[in-house]
C-alpha atoms as a printed R data frame, in Angstrom:
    type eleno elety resid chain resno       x       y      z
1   ATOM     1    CA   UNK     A     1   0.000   0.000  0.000
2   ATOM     2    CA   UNK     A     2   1.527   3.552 -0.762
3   ATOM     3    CA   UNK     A     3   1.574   6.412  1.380
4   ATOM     4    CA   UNK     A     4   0.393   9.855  0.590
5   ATOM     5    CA   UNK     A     5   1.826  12.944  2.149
6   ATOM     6    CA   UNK     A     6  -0.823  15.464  3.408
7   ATOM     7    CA   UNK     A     7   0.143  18.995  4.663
8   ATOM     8    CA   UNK     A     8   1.941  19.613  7.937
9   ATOM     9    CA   UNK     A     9  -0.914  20.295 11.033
10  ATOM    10    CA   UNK     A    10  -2.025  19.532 14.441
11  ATOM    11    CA   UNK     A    11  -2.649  15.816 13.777
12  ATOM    12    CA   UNK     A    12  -3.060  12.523 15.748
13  ATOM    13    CA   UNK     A    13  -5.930  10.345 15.158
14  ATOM    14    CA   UNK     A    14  -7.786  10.012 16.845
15  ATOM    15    CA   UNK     A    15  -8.123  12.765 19.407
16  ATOM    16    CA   UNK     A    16  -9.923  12.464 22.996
17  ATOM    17    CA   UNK     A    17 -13.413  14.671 23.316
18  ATOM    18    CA   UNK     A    18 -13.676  16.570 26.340
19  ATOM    19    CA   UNK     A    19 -15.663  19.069 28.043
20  ATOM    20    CA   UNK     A    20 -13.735  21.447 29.724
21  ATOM    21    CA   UNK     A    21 -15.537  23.429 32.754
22  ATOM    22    CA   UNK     A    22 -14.294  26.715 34.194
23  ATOM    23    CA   UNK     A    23 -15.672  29.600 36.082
24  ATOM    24    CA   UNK     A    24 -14.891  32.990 37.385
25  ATOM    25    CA   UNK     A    25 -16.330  33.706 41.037
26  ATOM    26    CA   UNK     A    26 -19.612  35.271 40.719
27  ATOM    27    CA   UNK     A    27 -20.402  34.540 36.432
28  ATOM    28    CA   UNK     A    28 -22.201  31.358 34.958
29  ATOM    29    CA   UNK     A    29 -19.840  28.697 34.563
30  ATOM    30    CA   UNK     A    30 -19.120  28.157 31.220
31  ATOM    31    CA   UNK     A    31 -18.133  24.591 28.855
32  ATOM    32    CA   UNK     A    32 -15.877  24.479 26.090
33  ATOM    33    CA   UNK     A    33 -15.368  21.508 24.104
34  ATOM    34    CA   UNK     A    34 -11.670  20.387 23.068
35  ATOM    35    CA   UNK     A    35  -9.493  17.703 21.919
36  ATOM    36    CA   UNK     A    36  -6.066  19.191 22.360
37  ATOM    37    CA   UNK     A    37  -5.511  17.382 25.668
38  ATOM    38    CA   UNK     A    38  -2.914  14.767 27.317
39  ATOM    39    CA   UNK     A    39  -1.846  13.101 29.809
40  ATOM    40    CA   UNK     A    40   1.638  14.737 30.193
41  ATOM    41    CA   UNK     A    41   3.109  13.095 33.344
42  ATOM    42    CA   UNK     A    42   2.589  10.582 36.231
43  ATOM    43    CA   UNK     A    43   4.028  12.164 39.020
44  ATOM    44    CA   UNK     A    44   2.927  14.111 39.452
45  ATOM    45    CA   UNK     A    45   0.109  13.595 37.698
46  ATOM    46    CA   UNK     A    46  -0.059  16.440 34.583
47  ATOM    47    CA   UNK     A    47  -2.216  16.882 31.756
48  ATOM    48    CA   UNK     A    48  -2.218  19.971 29.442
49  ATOM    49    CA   UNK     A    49  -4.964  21.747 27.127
50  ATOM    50    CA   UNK     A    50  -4.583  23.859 24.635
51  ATOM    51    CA   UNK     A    51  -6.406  27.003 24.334
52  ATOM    52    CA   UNK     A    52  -6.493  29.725 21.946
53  ATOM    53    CA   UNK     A    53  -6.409  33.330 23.157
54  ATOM    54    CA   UNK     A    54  -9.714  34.113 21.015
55  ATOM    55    CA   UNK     A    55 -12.292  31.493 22.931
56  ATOM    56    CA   UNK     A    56 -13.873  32.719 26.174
57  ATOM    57    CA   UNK     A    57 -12.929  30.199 28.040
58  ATOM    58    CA   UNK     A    58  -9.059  31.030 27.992
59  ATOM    59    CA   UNK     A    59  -9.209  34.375 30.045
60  ATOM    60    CA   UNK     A    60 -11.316  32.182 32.279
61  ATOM    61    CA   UNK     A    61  -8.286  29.985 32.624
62  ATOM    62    CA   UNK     A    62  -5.545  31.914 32.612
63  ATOM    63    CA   UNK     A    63  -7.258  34.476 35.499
64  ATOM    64    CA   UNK     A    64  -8.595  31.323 37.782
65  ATOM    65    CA   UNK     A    65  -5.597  28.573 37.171
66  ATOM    66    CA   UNK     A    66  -8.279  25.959 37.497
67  ATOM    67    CA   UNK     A    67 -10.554  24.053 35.289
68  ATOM    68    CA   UNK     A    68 -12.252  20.583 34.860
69  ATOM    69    CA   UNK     A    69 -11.607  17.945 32.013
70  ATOM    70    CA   UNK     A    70 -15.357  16.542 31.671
71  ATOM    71    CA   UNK     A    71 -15.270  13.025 29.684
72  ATOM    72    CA   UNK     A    72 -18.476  12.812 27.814
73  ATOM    73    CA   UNK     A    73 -20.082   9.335 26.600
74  ATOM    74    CA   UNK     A    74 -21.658   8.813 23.305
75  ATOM    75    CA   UNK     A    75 -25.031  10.042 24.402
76  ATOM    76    CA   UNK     A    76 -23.728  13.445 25.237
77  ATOM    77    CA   UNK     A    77 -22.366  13.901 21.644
78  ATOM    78    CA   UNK     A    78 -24.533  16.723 20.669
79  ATOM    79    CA   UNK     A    79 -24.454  19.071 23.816
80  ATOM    80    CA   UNK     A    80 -20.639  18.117 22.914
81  ATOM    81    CA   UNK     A    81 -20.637  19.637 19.711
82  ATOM    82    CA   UNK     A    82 -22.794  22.643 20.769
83  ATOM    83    CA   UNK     A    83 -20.357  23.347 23.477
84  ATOM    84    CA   UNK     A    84 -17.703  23.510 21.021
85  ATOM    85    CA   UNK     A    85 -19.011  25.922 18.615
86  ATOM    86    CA   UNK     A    86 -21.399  27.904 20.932
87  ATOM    87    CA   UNK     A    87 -19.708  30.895 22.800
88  ATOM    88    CA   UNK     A    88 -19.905  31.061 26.751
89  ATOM    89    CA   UNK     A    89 -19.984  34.701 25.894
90  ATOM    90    CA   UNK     A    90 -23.766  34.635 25.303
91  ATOM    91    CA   UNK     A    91 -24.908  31.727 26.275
92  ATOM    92    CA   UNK     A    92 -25.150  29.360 29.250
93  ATOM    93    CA   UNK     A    93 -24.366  26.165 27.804
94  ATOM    94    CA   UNK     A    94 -25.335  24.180 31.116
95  ATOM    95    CA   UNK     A    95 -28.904  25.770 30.361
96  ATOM    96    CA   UNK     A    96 -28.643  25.092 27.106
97  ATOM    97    CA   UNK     A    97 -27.595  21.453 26.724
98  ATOM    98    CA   UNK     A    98 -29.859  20.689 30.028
99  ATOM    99    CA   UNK     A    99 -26.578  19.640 31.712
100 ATOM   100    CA   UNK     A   100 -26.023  19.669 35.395
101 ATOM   101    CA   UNK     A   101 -23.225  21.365 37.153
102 ATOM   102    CA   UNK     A   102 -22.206  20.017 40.676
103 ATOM   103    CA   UNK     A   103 -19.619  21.323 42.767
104 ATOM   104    CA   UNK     A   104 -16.028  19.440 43.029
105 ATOM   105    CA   UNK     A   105 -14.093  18.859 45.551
106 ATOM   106    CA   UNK     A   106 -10.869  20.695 45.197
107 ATOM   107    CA   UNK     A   107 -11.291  23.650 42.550
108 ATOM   108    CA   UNK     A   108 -14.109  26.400 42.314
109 ATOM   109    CA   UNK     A   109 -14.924  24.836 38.418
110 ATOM   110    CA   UNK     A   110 -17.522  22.870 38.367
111 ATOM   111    CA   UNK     A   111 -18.195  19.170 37.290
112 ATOM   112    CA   UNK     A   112 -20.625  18.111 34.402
113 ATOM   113    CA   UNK     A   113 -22.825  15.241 36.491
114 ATOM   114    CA   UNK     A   114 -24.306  14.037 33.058
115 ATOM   115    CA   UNK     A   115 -20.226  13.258 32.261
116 ATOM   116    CA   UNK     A   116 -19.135   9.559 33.258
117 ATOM   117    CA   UNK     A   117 -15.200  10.927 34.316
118 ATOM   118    CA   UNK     A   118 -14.417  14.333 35.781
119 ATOM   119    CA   UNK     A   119 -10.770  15.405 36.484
120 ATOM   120    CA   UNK     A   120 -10.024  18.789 38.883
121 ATOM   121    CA   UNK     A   121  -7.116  20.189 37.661
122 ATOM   122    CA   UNK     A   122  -4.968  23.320 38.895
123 ATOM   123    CA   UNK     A   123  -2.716  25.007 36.743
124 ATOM   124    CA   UNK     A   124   0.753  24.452 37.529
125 ATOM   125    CA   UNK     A   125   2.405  26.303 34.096
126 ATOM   126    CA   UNK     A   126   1.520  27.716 31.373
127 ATOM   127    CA   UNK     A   127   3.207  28.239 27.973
128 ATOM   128    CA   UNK     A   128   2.382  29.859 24.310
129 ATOM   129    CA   UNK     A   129   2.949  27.886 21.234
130 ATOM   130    CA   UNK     A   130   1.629  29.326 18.462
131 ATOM   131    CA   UNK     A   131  -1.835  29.930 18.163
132 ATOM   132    CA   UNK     A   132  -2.922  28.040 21.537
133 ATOM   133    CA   UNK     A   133  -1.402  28.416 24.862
134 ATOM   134    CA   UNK     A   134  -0.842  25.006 26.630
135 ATOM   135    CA   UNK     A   135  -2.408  24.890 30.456
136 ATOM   136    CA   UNK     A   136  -0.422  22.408 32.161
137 ATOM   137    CA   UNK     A   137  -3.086  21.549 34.848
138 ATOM   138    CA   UNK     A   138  -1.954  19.291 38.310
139 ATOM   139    CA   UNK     A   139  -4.674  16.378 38.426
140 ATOM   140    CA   UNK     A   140  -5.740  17.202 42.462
141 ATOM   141    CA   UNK     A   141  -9.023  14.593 42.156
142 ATOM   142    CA   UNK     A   142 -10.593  12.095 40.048
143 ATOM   143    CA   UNK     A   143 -14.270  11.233 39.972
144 ATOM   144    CA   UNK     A   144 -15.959   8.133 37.857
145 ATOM   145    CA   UNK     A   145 -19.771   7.113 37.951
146 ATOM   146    CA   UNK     A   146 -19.532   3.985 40.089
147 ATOM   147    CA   UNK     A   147 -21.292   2.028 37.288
148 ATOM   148    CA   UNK     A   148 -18.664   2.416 35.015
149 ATOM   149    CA   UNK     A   149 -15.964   0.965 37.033
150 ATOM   150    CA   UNK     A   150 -15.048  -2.876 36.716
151 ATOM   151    CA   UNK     A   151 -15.325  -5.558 39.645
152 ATOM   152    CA   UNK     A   152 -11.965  -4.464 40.702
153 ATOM   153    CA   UNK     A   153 -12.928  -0.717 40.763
154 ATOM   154    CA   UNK     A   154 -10.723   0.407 37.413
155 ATOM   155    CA   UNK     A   155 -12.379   2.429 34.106
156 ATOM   156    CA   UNK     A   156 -14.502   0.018 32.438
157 ATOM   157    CA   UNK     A   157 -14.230   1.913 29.329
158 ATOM   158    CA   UNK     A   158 -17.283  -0.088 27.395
159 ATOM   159    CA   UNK     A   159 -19.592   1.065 30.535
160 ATOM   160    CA   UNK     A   160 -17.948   4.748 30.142
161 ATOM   161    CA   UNK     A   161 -17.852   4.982 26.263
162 ATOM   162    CA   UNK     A   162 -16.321   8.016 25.501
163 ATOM   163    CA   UNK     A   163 -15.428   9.366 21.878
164 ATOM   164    CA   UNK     A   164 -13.115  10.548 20.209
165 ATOM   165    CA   UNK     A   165 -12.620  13.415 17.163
166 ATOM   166    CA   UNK     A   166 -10.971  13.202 13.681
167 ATOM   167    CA   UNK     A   167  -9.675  16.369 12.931
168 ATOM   168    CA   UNK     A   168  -9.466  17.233  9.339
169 ATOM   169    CA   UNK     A   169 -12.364  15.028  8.635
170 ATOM   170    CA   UNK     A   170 -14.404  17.133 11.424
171 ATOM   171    CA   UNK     A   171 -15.839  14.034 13.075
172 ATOM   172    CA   UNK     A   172 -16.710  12.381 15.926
173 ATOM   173    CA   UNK     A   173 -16.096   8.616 16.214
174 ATOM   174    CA   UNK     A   174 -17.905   6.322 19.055
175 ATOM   175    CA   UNK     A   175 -17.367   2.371 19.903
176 ATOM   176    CA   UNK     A   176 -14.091   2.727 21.512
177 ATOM   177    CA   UNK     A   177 -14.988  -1.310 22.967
178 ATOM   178    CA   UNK     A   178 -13.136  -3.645 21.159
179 ATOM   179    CA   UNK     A   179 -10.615  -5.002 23.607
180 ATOM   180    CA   UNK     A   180  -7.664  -6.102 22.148
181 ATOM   181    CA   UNK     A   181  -5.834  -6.986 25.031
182 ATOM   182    CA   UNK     A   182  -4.708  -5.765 28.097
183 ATOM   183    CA   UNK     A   183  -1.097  -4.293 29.329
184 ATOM   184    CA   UNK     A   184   2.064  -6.558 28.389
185 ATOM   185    CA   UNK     A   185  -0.107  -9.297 26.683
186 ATOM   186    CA   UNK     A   186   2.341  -9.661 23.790
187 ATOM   187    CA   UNK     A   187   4.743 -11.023 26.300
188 ATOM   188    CA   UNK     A   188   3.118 -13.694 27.570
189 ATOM   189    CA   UNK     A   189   3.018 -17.069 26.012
């Protein structure tokens, strides 16, 4: 099979969807979807977003040092989508998508209830790239719906079923449930 060379761009198929939650004290929390996210580090435990200066939510970010990464399942692809191309500016996306905001435990952001995984992150670093800035956020607490853990209280991540996004094709791909092994299987006999 031959290979074709496309141009040079932020690519890696296929990208995690997430719902990113921040607020200011006193204003309507507001959602912004994303995909540029990753786990950076273990310990401690890091993961970074990228944010461009233009969407509301960055000011947000950069003023508070907090946020939430919000894992959405399949069913909550279309307040997804909305939250990514609606502005926080005008409208209150919780309202909006009928989505329910409930306090966490160790930043002022708020989690998405509706969202299977919720990670409270604090901003440790920040640094501009380009177009985005990259939030380095420390991981401070992890919450998962207790029906979506496994009998030995892991991610189950058929009972979670995320998504993920295609960039350049501008979609949104589900059935992440195919296991096709688990950790160091190709060394065992």
């Amino acid at each position: 099979m031959s290979k074709v060379s496309i141009k040079p761009q932020g690519f890696m198929v296929p990208l995690p969807v997430v719902m990113l939650t921040c607020v200011r004290p006193g204003e309507t929390p507001n959602i912004i979807t994303m995909s540029w996210v990753g786990v950076l580090c273990s310990e401690p435990p890091l993961i970074g977003v990228g944010i461009r200066p233009e969407r509301f939510s960055y000011d947000i970010v950069k003023t508070t040092g907090e946020f939430v990464i919000n894992v959405p399942n399949e069913g909550l692809a279309r307040a997804t989508d909305y939250c990514g191309y609606a502005s926080g500016r005008d409208k209150d996306k919780f309202k909006e998508c009928e989505l329910t905001a409930i306090p966490a435990s160790e930043v002022n952001s708020p989690l998405i209830q509706e969202c299977p995984v919720n990670i409270e992150c604090r901003v440790t670093q920040s640094l501009m790239l380009g177009t985005h800035e990259l939030f380095i956020g420390e991981i401070l607490a992890i919450h998962v719906d207790e029906e979506c853990l496994d009998n030995y209280g892991k991610l189950d991540i058929t009972k979670a079923a995320p998504f993920v996004y295609v960039p350049g094709a501008s979609k949104y791909v589900g059935g992440l449930s195919k296991l096709l092994g688990s950790g160091g299987f190709s060394l065992k006999n």
